[in-house]
N, C-alpha and C positions, 0 to 999 in steps of 0.2 A: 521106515523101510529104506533101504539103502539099494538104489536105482538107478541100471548103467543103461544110458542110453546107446542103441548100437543103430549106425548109419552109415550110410556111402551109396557113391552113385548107382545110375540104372546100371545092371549085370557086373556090378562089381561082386558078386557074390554072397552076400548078406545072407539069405534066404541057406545057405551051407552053412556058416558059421553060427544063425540061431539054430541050425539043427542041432550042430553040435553043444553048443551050450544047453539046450533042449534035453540032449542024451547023458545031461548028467543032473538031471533034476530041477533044472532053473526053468519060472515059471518066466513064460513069453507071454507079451502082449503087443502085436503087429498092429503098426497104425493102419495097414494097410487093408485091414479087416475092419478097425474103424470105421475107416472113410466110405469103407460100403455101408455099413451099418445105421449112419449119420445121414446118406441121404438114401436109405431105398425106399420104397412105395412107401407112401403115407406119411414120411416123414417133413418136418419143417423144414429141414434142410433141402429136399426134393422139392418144395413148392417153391423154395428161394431160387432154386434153379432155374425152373420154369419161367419164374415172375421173370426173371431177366434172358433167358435164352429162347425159352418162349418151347413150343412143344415139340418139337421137333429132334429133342435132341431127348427123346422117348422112346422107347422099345414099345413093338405094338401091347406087351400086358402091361404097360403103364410105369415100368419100371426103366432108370436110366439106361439111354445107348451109349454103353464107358468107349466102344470103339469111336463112335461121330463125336462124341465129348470131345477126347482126348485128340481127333484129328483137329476139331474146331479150335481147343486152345492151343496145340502147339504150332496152329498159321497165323493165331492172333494174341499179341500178348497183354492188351488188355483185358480179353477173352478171358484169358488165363487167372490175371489177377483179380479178377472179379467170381473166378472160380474158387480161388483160393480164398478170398475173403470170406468165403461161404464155408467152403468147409476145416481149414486149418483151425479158426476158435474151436468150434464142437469136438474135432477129433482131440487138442490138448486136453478138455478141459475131459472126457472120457477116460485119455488116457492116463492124467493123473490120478482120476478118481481109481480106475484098475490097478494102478501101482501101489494105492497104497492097501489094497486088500488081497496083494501075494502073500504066500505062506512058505516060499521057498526063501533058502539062506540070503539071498536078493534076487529083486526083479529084476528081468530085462527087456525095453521098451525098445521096440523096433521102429524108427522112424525115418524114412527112407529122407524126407524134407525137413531132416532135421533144422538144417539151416536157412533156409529158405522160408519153414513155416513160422518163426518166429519165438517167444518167449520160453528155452527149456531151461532156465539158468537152474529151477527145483533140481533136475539130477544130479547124483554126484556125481558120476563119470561121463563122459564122451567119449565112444569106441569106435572107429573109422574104421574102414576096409576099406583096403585103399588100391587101386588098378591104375594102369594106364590108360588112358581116353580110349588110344587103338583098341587096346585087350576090349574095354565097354563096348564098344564100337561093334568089333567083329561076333562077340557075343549077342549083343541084343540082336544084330542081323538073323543069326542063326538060331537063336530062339524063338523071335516074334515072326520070324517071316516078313518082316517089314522092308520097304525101300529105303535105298542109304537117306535120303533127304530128308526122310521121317526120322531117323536115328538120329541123323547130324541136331536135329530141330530137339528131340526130346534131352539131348546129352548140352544145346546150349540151353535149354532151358533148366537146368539144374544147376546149382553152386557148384563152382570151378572145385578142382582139386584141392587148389590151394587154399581154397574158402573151408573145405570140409576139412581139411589138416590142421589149418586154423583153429578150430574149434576142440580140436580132441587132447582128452587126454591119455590115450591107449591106439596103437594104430597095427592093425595087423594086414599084412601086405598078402594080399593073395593072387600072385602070379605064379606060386611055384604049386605041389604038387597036394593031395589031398590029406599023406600020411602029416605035411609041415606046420600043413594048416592046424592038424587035431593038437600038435602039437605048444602050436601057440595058444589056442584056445585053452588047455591044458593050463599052459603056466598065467596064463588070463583070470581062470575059475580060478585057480588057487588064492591070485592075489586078492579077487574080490572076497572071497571068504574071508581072507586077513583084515580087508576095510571092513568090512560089512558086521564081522564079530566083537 
């Protein structure tokens, strides 16, 4: 199955452009749906949690608190990488398993840490959406409702610009408007249908 992984930073916009690749029959599989999946109630990966963060970082039905989570690792980056150890294996090793049983002309793997989580050398493609840090910045503000120091914290905790450019092989810039965007996406699906056939 011929499998373009599509990635880029927080509020770079990702979540619009799997739309549109969405709207034209391309099946998605969001790590980001994963990663809940991987550790919610009951799961090994939620006990691996616990064993190391200890209960507290629980919603009263027993299910993870992603809000005190994510405040916990983004004030501590050991914190962090010891989150990550936990859940980055199980979400690849899912999301390979789902790629290879799309039925659409190819899959497309939403991996927001692509870079960060480690081994995706299996896809063919690498698809970046790419922003300025500002642009990220002032969006995640206005989406999350969060404080700039939270934003500042979750934007260094992610692969630089230049890390995620690094790695792509397709890179759609989305600062301009939403007609430009459908329009790259556009000449995006085409090409993939040409690798993919």
């Amino acid at each position: 199955m011929f499998t373009v992984a599509l990635t880029g930073g927080v509020a770079s916009g990702k979540s619009t452009v799997e739309r549109l690749f969405a709207s034209r029959g391309i099946e998605i599989v969001d790590a980001d749906h994963v990663a809940r999946e991987v550790v919610a109630a009951g799961t090994a990966g939620l006990a691996d949690i616990v064993e190391i963060f200890g209960t507290d970082v629980l919603s009263a039905d027993g299910s993870l608190d992603r809000r005190a989570m994510r405040e916990r690792v983004f004030a501590d980056e050991r914190a962090r990488r010891q989150l990550e150890a936990i859940i980055h294996p199980r979400v690849r090793e899912v999301l390979r398993q789902r790629a290879s049983e799309v039925h659409s002309a190819y899959g497309m793997l939403v991996i927001p840490l692509l870079v960060e989580s480690g081994d995706y050398a299996w896809v063919n493609r690498v698809l970046v959406v790419d922003v300025p840090r500002e642009v990220q910045r002032e969006r995640l503000l206005k989406r999350d409702g969060i404080s700039r120091e939270l934003a500042e914290a979750m934007l260094d905790a992610q692969a630089s610009r230049e890390q995620r450019l690094a790695v792509a092989d397709d890179v759609i810039d989305n600062s301009a408007d939403l007609e430009s965007l459908d329009d790259a996406v556009e000449r995006l699906h085409r090409r993939y249908l040409q690798l993919a056939g």
